[in-house]
C-alpha positions as CSV (number, residue, x, y, z in Angstrom):
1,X,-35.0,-66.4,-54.0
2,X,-33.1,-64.2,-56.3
3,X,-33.8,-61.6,-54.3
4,X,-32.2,-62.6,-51.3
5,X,-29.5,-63.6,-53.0
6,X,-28.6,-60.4,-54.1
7,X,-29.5,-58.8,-51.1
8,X,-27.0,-60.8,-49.6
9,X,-24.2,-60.3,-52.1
10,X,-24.6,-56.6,-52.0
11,X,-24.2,-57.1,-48.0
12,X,-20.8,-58.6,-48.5
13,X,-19.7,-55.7,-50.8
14,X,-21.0,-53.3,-48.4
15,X,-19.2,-54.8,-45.8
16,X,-16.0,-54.9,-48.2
17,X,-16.6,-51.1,-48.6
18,X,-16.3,-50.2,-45.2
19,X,-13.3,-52.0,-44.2
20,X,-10.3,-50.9,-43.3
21,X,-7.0,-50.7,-45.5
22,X,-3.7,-50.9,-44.0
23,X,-1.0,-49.4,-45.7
24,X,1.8,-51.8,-44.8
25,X,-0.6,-54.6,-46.4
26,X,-2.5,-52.5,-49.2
27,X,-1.8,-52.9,-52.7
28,X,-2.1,-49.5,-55.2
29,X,-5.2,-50.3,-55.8
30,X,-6.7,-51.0,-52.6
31,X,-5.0,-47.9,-51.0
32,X,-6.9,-46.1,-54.0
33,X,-10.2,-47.2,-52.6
34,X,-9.9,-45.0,-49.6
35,X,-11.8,-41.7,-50.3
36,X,-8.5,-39.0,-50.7
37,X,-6.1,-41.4,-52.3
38,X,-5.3,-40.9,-55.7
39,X,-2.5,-42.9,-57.9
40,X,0.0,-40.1,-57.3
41,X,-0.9,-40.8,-53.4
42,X,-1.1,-44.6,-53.4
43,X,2.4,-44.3,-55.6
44,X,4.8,-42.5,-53.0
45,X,3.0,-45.0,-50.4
46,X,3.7,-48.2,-51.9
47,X,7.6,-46.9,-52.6
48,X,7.9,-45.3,-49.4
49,X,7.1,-48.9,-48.2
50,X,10.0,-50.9,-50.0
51,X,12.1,-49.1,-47.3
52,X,10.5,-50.9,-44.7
53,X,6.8,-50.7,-42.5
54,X,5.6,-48.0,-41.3
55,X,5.7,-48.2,-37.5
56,X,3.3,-45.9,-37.3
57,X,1.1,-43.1,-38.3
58,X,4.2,-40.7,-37.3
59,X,6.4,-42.9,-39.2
60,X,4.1,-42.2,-42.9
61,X,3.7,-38.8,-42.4
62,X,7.2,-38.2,-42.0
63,X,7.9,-40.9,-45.1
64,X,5.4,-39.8,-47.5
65,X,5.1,-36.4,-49.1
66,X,2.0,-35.0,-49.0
67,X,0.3,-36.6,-46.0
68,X,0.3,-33.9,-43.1
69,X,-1.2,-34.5,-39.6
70,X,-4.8,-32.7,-41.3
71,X,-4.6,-35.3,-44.3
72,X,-3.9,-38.6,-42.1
73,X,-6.8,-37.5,-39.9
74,X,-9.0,-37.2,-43.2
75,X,-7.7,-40.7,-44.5
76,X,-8.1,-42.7,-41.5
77,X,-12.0,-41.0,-41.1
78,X,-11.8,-42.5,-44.9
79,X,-10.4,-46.1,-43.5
80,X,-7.0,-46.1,-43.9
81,X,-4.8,-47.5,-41.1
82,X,-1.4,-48.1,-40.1
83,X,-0.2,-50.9,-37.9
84,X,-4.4,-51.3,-37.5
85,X,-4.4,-48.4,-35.8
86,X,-6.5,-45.0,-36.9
87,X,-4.7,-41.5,-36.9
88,X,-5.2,-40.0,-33.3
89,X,-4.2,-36.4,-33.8
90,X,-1.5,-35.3,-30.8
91,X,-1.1,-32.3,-29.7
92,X,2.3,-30.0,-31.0
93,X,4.6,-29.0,-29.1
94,X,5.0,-25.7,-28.3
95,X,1.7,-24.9,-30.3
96,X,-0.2,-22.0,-28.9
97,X,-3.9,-22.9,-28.2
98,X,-6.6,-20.5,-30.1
99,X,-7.1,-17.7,-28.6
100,X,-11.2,-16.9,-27.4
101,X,-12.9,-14.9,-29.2
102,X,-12.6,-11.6,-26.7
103,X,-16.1,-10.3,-25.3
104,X,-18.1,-8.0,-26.5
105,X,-17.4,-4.2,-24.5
106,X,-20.8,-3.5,-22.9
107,X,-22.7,-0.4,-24.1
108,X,-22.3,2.9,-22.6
109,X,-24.8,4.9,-21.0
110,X,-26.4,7.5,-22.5
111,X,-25.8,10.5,-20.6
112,X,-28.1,13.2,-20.1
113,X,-28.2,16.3,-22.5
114,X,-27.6,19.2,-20.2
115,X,-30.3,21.3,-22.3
116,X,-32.5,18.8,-20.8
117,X,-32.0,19.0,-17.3
C-alpha cells in the first residue's frame, strides 16, 4: 500500500518535471527550473516582462539579453515556451548555407619509369 502510494506521488512529480513553463506565466522560480536558466537569466525575463508579453519567441530574444536564436532553441528542448509555443528556428536572411565539404581529387597515375620501358 505504501508503495503504491509513493509510486504514484513520484508519478505526479515526474509529470511536474516535464512540463512546460511559459515565460509570460512563469514566476523566477519556475523559469529557474528549466535546465539553462539561472537567476541572472530568470531576472532580465521577469523585468523584460513588466513591459508587456512577449508575443512571441522573436519578441524575447529581441527583449532579453542573453537569449540568441542558439539559446532559445536550447531552452525550449529544456521546456520553456512562449505564447505555448516551442522555439522553431527560421531561417536568416541573407545567410549563406554551409558550403560541402569539396571532394577528394582522385589519385594520379603512376607513370612509367622510362629506365623501365
Amino acid at each position: 500500500m505504501i508503495r503504491r502510494l509513493i509510486t504514484t506521488l513520484l508519478a505526479v512529480f515526474a509529470l511536474n518535471a516535464f512540463a512546460a513553463v511559459d515565460a509570460n506565466q512563469a514566476s523566477r522560480a519556475d523559469l529557474e527550473t528549466v535546465k539553462g536558466i539561472g537567476t541572472g537569466l530568470s531576472g532580465k525575463i521577469v523585468e523584460a516582462r513588466k513591459a508587456g508579453s512577449f508575443k512571441g519567441w522573436d519578441d524575447l530574444i529581441e527583449r532579453v539579453g542573453g537569449i540568441g536564436a542558439g539559446s532559445a532553441a536550447r531552452l525550449s528542448q529544456a521546456g520553456l515556451t512562449v505564447e505555448g509555443s516551442a522555439y522553431e528556428a527560421k531561417a536568416a536572411a541573407g545567410v549563406k548555407p554551409a558550403k560541402a565539404a569539396k571532394p577528394a581529387k582522385p589519385a594520379k597515375p603512376k607513370q612509367a619509369n622510362k629506365s623501365e620501358a
